[in-house]
C-alpha positions in Angstrom: 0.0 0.0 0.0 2.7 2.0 0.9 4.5 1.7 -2.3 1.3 2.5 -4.1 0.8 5.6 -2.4 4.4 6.8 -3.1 4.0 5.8 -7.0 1.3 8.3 -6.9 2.9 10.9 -4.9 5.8 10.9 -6.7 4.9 10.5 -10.3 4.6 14.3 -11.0 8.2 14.7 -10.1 9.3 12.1 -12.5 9.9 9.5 -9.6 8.7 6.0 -10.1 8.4 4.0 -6.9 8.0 0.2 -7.3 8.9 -2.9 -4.4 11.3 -5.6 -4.9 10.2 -9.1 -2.6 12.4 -11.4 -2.3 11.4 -15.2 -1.9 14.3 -17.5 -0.7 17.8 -16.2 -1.7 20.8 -17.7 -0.7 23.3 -15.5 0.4 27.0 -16.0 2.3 23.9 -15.3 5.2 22.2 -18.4 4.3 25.1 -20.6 3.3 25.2 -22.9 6.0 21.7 -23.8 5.3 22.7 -25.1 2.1 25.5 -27.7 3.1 23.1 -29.9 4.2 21.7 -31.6 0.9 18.8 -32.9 2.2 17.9 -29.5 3.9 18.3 -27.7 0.4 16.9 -30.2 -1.9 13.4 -29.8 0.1 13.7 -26.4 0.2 14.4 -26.5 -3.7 11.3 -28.3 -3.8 9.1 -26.0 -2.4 9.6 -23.6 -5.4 7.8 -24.6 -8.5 10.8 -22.9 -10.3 12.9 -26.3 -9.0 15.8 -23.9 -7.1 16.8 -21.4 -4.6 17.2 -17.9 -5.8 20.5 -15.7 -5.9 21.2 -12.3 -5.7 21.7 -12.0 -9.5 18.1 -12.6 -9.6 17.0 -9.7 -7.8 19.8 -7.4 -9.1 18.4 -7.8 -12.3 14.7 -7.2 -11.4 16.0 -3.9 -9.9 18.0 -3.4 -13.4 15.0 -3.6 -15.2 12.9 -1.6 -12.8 15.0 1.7 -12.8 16.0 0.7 -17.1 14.1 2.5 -20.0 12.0 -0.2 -20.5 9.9 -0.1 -17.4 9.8 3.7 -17.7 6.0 3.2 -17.3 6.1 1.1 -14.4 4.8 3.1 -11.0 3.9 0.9 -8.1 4.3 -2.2 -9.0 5.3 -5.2 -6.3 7.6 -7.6 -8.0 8.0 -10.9 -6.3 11.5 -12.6 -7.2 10.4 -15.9 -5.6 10.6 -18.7 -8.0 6.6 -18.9 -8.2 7.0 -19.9 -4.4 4.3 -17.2 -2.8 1.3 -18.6 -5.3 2.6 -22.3 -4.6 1.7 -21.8 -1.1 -1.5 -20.7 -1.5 -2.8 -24.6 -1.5 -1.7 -25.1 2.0 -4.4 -22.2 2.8 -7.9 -24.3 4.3 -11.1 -23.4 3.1 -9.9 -22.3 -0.4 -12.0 -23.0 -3.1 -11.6 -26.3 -4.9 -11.6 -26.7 -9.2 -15.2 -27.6 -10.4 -14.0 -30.9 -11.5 -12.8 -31.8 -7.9 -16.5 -30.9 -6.9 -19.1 -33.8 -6.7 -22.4 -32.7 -8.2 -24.5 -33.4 -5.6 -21.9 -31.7 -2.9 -23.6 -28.0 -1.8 -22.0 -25.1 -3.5 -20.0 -23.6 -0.3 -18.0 -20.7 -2.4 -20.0 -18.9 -4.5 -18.7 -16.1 -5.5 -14.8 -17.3 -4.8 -14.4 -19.6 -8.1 -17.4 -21.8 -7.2 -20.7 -22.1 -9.7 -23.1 -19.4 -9.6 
């Protein structure tokens, strides 16, 4: 919301604003995390991308954000996370299921969240 608000702030100045979220980078921070194989392979497998970010990924996000080519880019929030935000969103209960995983004589629970009208 913030960054929103400062995209429109700043816009008649010439200032674009826009937020950079990292998912899970590994860093000489995060290192030691990585030396145990088993520990990084199911961390790898969390991301539907298949591997842990690196810093190169987000400095070239930021590249491109402050580049000519996303001159018309104001308050955007770029996740650099491998897909891994959305792939969680499963694990959330109560969330609406595909119409093929619905039985047709099950009660329509989640209208008006992907469910049947």
């Amino acid at each position: 919301m913030l960054c929103r608000q400062l995209a429109q702030e700043w816009a008649t100045d010439g200032v674009r604003v826009n937020v950079v979220c990292p998912g899970i980078i590994r860093t000489p921070l995060t290192e030691a995390v990585y030396r145990d194989d088993d520990l990084k392979q199911k961390r790898e497998s969390l991301v539907p991308l298949g591997r842990i970010g690196v810093p190169q990924d987000l400095a070239e996000a930021v590249v491109f954000l402050t580049g000519k080519r996303a001159g018309y880019i104001a308050g955007a929030i770029l996740r650099i996370d491998g897909g891994l935000s959305d792939a969680m969103l499963h694990l959330i209960p109560g969330r609406p299921q595909k119409e093929a995983e619905t039985s047709p004589s099950a009660p329509d629970n989640h209208r008006g969240l992907g469910g049947t009208q």
